[in-house]
TISE-268168 format. One record per residue: residue in one letter; x, y, z of N, C-alpha, C in turn. Coordinates in nm, 2 decimals, padded with zeros to 4 digits. Each point is the difference from the previous one (the first is absolute). Example, Ala and Ser with C-alpha at 12.3 -4.5 7.8 and 13.67 -1.06 7.14 Angstrom:
<recs>
{residu: a&n.east: 01.32&n.north: -00.57&n.up: 00.78&ca.east: -00.09&ca.north: 00.12&ca.up: 00.00&c.east: 00.09&c.north: 00.12&c.up: 00.00} $
{residu: s&n.east: -00.04&n.north: 00.11&n.up: -00.07&ca.east: 00.09&ca.north: 00.11&ca.up: 00.00&c.east: -00.08&c.north: 00.11&c.up: 00.08} $
</recs>
This chain:
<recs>
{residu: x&n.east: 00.08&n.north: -00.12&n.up: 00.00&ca.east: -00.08&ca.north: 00.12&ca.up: 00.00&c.east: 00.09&c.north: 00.13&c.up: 00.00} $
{residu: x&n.east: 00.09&n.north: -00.03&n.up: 00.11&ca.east: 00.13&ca.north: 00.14&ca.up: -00.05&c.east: 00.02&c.north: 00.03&c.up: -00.16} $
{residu: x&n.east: 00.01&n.north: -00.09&n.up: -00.07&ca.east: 00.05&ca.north: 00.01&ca.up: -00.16&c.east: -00.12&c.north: 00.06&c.up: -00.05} $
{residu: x&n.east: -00.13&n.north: -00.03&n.up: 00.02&ca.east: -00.12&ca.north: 00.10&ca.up: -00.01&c.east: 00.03&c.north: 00.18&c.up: 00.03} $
{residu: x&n.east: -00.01&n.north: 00.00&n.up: 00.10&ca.east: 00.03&ca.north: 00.12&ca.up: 00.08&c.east: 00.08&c.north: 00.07&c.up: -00.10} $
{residu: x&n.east: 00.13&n.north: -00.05&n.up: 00.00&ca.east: 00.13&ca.north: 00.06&ca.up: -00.08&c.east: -00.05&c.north: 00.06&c.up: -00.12} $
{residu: x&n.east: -00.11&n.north: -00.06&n.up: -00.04&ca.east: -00.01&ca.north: 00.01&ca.up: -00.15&c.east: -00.11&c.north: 00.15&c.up: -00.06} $
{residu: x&n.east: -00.04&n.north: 00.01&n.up: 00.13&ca.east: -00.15&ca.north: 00.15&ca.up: -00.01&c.east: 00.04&c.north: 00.06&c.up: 00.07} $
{residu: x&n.east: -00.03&n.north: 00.11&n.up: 00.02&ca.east: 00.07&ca.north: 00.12&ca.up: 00.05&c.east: 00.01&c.north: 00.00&c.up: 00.13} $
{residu: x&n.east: 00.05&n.north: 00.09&n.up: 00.08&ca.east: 00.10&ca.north: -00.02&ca.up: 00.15&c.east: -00.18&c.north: 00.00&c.up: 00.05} $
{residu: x&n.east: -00.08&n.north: 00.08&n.up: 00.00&ca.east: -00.10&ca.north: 00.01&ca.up: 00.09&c.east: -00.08&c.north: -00.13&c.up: 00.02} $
{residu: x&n.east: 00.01&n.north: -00.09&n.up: -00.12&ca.east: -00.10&ca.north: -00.13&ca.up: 00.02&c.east: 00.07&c.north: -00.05&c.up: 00.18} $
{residu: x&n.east: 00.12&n.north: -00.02&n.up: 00.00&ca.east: 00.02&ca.north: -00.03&ca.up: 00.17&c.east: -00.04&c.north: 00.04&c.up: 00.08} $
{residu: x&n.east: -00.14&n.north: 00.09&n.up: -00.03&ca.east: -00.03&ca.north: 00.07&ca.up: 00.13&c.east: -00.16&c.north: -00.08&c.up: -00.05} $
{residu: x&n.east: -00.02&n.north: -00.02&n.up: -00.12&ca.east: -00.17&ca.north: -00.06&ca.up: -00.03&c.east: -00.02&c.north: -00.10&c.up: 00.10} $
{residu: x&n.east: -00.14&n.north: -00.02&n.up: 00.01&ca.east: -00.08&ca.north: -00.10&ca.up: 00.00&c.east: 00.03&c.north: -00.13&c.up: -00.06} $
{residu: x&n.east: 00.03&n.north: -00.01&n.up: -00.13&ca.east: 00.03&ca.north: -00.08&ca.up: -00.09&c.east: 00.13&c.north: -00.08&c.up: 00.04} $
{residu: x&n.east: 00.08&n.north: 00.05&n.up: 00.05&ca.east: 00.13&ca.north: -00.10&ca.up: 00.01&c.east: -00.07&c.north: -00.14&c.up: 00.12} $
{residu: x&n.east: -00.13&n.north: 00.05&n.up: 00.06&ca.east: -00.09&ca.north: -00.11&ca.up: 00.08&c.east: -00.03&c.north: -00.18&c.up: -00.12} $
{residu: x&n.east: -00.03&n.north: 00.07&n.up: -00.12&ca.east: -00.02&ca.north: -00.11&ca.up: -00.11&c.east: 00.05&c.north: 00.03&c.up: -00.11} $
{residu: x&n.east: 00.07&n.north: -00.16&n.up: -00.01&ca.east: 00.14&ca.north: 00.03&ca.up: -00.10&c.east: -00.10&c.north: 00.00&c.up: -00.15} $
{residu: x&n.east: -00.10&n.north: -00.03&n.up: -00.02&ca.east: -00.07&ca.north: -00.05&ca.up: -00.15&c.east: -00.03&c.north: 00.17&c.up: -00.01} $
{residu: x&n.east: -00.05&n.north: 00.04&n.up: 00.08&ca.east: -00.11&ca.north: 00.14&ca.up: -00.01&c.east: 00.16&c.north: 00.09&c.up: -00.05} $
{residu: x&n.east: 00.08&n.north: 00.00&n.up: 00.18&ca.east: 00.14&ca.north: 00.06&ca.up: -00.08&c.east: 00.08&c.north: 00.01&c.up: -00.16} $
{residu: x&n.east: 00.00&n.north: -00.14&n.up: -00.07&ca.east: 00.03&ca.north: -00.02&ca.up: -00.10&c.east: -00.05&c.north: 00.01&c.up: -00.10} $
{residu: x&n.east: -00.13&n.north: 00.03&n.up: 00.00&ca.east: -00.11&ca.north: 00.08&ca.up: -00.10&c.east: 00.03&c.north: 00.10&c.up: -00.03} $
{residu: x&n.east: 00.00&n.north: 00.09&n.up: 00.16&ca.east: 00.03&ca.north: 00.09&ca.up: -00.05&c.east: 00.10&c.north: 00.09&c.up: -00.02} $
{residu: x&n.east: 00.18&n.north: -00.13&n.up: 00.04&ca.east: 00.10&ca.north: 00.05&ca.up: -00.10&c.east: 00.05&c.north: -00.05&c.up: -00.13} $
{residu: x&n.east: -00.13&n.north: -00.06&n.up: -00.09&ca.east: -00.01&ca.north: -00.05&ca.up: -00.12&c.east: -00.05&c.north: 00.11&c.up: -00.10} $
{residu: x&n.east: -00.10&n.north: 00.09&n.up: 00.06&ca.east: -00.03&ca.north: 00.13&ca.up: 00.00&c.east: 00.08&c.north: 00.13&c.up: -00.04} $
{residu: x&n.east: 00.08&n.north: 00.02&n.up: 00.14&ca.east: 00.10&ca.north: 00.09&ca.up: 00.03&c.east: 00.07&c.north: -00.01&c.up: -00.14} $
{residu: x&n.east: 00.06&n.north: -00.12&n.up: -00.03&ca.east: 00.11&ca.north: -00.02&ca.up: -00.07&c.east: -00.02&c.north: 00.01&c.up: -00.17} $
{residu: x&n.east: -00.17&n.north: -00.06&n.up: -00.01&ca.east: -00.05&ca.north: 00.02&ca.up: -00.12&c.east: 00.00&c.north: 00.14&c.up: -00.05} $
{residu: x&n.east: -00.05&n.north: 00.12&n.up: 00.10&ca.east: 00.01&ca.north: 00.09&ca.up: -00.03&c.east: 00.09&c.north: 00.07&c.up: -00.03} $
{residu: x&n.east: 00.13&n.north: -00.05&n.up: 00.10&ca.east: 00.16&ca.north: 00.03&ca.up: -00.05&c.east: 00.02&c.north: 00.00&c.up: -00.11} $
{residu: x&n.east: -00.03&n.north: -00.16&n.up: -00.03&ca.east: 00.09&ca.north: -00.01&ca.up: -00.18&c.east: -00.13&c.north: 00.07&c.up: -00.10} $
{residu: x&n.east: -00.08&n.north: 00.04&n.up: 00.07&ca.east: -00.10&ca.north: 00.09&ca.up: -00.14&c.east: 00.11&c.north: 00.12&c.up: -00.03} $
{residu: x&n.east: 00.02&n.north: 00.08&n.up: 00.14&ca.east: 00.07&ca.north: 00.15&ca.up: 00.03&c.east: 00.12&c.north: 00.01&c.up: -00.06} $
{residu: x&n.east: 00.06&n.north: -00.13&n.up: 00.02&ca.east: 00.13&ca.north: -00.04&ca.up: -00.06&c.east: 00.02&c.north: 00.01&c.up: -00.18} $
{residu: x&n.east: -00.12&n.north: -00.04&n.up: -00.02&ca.east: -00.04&ca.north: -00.02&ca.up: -00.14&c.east: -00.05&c.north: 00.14&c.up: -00.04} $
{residu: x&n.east: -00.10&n.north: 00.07&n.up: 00.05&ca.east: -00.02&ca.north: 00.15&ca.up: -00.05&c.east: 00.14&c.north: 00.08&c.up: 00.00} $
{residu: x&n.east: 00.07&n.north: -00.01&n.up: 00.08&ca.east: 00.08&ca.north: 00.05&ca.up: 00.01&c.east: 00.16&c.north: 00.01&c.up: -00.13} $
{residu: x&n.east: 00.01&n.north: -00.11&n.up: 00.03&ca.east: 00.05&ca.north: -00.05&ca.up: -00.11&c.east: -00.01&c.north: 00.07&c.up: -00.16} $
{residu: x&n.east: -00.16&n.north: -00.05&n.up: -00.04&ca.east: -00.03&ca.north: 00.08&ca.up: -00.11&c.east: -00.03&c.north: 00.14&c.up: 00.01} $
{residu: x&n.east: 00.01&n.north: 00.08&n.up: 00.08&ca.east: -00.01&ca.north: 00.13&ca.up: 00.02&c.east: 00.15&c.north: 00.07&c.up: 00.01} $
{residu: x&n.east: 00.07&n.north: -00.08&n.up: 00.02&ca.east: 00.17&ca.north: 00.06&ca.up: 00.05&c.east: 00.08&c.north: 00.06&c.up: -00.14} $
{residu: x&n.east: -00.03&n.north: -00.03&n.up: -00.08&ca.east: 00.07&ca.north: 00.04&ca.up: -00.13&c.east: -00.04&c.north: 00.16&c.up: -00.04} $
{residu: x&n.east: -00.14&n.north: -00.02&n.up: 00.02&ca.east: -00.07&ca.north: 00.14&ca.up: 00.00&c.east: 00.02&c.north: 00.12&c.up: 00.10} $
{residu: x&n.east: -00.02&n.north: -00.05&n.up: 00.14&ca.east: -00.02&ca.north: 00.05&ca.up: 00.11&c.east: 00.16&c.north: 00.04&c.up: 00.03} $
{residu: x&n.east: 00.13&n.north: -00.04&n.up: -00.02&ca.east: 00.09&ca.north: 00.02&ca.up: 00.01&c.east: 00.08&c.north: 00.01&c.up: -00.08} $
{residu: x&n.east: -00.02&n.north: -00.02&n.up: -00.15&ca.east: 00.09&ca.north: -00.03&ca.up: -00.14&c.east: 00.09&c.north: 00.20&c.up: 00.03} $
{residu: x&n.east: -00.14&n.north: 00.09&n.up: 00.03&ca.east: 00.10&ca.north: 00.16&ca.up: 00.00&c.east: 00.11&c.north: 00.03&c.up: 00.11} $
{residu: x&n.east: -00.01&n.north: -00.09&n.up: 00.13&ca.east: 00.06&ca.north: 00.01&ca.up: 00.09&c.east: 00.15&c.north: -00.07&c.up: 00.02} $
{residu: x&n.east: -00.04&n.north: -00.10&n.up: -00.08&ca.east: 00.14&ca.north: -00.11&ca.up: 00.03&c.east: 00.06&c.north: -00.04&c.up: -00.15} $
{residu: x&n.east: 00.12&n.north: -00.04&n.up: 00.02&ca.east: 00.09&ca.north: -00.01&ca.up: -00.11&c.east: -00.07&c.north: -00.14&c.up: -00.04} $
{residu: x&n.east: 00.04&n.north: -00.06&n.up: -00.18&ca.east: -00.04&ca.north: -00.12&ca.up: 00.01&c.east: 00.04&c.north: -00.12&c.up: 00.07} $
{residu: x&n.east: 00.11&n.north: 00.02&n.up: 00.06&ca.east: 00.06&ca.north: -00.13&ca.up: 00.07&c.east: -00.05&c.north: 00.00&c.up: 00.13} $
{residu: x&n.east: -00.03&n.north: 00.11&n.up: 00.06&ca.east: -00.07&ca.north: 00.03&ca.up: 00.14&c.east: -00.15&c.north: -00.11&c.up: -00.06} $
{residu: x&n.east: -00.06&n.north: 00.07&n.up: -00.10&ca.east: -00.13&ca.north: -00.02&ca.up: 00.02&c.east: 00.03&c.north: -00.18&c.up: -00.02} $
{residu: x&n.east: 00.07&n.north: -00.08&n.up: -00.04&ca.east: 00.04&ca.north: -00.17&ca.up: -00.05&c.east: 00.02&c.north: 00.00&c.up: 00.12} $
{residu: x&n.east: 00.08&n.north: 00.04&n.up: 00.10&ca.east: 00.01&ca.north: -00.05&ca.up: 00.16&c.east: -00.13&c.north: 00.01&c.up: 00.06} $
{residu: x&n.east: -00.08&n.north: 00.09&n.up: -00.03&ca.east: -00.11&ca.north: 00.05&ca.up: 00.09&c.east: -00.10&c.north: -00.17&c.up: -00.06} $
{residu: x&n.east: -00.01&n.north: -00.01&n.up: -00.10&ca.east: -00.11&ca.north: -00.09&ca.up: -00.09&c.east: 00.03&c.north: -00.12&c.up: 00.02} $
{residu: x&n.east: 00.14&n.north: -00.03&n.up: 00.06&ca.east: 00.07&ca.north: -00.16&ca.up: -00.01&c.east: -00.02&c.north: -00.02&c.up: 00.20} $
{residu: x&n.east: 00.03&n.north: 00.10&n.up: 00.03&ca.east: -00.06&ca.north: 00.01&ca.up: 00.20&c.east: -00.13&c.north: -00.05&c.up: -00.04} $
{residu: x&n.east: -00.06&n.north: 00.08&n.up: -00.07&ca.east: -00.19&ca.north: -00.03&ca.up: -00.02&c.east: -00.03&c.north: -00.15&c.up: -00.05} $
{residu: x&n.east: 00.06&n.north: -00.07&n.up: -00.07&ca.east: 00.02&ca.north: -00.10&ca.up: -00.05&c.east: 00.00&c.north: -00.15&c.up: 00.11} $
{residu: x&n.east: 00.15&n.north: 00.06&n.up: 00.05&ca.east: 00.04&ca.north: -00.08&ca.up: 00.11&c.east: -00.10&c.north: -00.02&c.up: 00.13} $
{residu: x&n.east: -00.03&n.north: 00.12&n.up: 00.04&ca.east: -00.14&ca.north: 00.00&ca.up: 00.12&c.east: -00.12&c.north: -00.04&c.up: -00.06} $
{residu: x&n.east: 00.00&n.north: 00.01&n.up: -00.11&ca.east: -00.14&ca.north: -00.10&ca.up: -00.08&c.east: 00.04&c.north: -00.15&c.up: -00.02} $
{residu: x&n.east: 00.08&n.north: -00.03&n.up: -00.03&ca.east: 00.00&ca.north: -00.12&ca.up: -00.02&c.east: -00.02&c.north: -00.07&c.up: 00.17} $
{residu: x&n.east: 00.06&n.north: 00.05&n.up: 00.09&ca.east: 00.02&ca.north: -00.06&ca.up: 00.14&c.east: -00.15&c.north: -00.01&c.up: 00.05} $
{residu: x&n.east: -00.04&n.north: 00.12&n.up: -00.03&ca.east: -00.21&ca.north: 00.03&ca.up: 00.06&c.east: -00.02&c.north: -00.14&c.up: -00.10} $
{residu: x&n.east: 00.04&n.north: -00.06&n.up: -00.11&ca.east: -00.11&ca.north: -00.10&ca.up: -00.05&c.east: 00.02&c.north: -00.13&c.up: 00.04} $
{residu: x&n.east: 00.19&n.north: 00.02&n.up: 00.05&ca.east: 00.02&ca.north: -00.12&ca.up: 00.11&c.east: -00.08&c.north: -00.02&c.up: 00.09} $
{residu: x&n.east: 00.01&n.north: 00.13&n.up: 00.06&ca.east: -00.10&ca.north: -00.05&ca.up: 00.12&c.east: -00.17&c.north: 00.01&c.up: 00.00} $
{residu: x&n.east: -00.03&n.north: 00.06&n.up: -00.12&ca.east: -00.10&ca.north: -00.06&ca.up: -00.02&c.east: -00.02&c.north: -00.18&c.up: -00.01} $
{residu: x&n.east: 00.09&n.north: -00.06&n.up: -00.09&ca.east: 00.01&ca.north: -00.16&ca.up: 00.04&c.east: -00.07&c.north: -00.03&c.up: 00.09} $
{residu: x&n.east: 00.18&n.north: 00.02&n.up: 00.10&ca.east: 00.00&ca.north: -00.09&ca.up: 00.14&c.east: -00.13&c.north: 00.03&c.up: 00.07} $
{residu: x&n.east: -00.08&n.north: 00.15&n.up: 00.01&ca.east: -00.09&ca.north: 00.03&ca.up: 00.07&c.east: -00.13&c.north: -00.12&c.up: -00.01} $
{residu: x&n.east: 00.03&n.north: -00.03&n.up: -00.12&ca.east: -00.12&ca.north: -00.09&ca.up: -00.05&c.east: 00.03&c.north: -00.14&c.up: 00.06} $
{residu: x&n.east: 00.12&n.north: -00.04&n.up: 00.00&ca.east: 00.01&ca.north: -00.07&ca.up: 00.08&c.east: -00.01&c.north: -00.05&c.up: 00.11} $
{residu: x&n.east: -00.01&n.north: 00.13&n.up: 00.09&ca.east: 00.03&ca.north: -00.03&ca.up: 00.13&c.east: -00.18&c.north: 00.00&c.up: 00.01} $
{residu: x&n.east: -00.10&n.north: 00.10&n.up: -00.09&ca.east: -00.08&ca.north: 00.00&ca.up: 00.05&c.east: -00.07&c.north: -00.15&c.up: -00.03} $
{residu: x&n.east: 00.09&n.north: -00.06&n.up: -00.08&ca.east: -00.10&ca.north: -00.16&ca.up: -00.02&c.east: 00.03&c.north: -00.10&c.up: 00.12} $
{residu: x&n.east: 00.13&n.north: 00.01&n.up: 00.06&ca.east: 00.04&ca.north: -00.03&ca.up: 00.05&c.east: -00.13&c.north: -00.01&c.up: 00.15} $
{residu: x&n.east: 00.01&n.north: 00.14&n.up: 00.05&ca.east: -00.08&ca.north: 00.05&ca.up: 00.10&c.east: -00.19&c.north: -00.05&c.up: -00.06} $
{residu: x&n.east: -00.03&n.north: -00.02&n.up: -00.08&ca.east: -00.12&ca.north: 00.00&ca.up: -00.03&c.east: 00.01&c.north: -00.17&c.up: 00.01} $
{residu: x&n.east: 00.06&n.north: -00.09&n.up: -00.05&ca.east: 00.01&ca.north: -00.12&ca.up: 00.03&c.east: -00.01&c.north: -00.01&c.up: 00.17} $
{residu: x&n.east: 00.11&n.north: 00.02&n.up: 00.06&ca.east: -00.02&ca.north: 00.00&ca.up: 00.15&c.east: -00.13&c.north: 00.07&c.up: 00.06} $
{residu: x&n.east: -00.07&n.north: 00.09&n.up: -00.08&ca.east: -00.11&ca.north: 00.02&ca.up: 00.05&c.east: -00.15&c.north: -00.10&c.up: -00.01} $
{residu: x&n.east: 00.07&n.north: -00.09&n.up: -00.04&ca.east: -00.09&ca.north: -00.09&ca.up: -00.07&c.east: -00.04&c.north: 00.06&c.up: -00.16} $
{residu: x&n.east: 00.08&n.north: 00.05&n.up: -00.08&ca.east: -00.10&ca.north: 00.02&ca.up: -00.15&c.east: 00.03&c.north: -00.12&c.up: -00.08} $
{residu: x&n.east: -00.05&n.north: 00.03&n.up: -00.11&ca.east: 00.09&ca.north: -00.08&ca.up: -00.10&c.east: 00.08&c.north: 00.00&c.up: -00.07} $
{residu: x&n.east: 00.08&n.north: -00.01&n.up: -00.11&ca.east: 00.09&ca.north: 00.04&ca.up: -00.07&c.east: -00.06&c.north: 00.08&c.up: -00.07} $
{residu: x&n.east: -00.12&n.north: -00.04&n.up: -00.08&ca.east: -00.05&ca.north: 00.10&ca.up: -00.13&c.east: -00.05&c.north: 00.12&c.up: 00.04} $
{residu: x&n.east: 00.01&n.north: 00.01&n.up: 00.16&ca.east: -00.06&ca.north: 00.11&ca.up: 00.05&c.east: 00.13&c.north: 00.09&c.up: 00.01} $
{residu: x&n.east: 00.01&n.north: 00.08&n.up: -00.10&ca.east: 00.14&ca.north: 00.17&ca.up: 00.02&c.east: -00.10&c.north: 00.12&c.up: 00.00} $
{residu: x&n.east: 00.10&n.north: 00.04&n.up: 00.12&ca.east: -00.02&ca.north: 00.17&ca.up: 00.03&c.east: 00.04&c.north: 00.02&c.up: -00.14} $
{residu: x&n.east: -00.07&n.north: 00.11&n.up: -00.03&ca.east: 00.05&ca.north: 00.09&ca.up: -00.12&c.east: 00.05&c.north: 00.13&c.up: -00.02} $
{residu: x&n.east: 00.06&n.north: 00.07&n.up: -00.08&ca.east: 00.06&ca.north: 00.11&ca.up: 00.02&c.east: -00.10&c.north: 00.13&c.up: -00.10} $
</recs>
């Protein structure tokens, strides 16, 4: 459940939610999905939003950081699904039964 915690912002340690790890993991399946959307707007907005400000090799560092923290948010999009089948089995579900994002 720490590796939950870790994963959504510093305040969830203070929620209700770290009480149940399925409810917690929902909703850092959430958190995260929303990440890699931001990650992704962001991304395609950076060329524009910054092309007058930064040199082009700035803006390939800036886009390849964006890249790299995108790809990691879709790792952990995975594992999240994981853990939540995981947790949903021990809660008695079934396999065909996934939380979704």
């Amino acid at each position: 459940m720490v590796w939950l915690l870790d994963q959504g912002p510093a305040s969830l340690r203070q929620s209700a939610l770290r009480q149940y790890p399925l409810a917690l993991c929902l909703y850092v399946q959430a958190y995260v999905t929303g990440a890699v959307e931001g990650v992704r707007q962001a991304y395609g907005r950076s060329r524009t939003a910054l092309g007058e400000h930064l040199q082009a090799a700035e803006l390939e560092v800036v886009q390849q950081g964006m890249a790299t923290e995108g790809a990691r948010l879709v790792a952990l999009q995975r594992e999240l699904d994981l853990v939540a089948q995981v947790l949903l089995d021990q809660a008695g579900g079934r396999t065909s039964h996934r939380m979704t994002r």
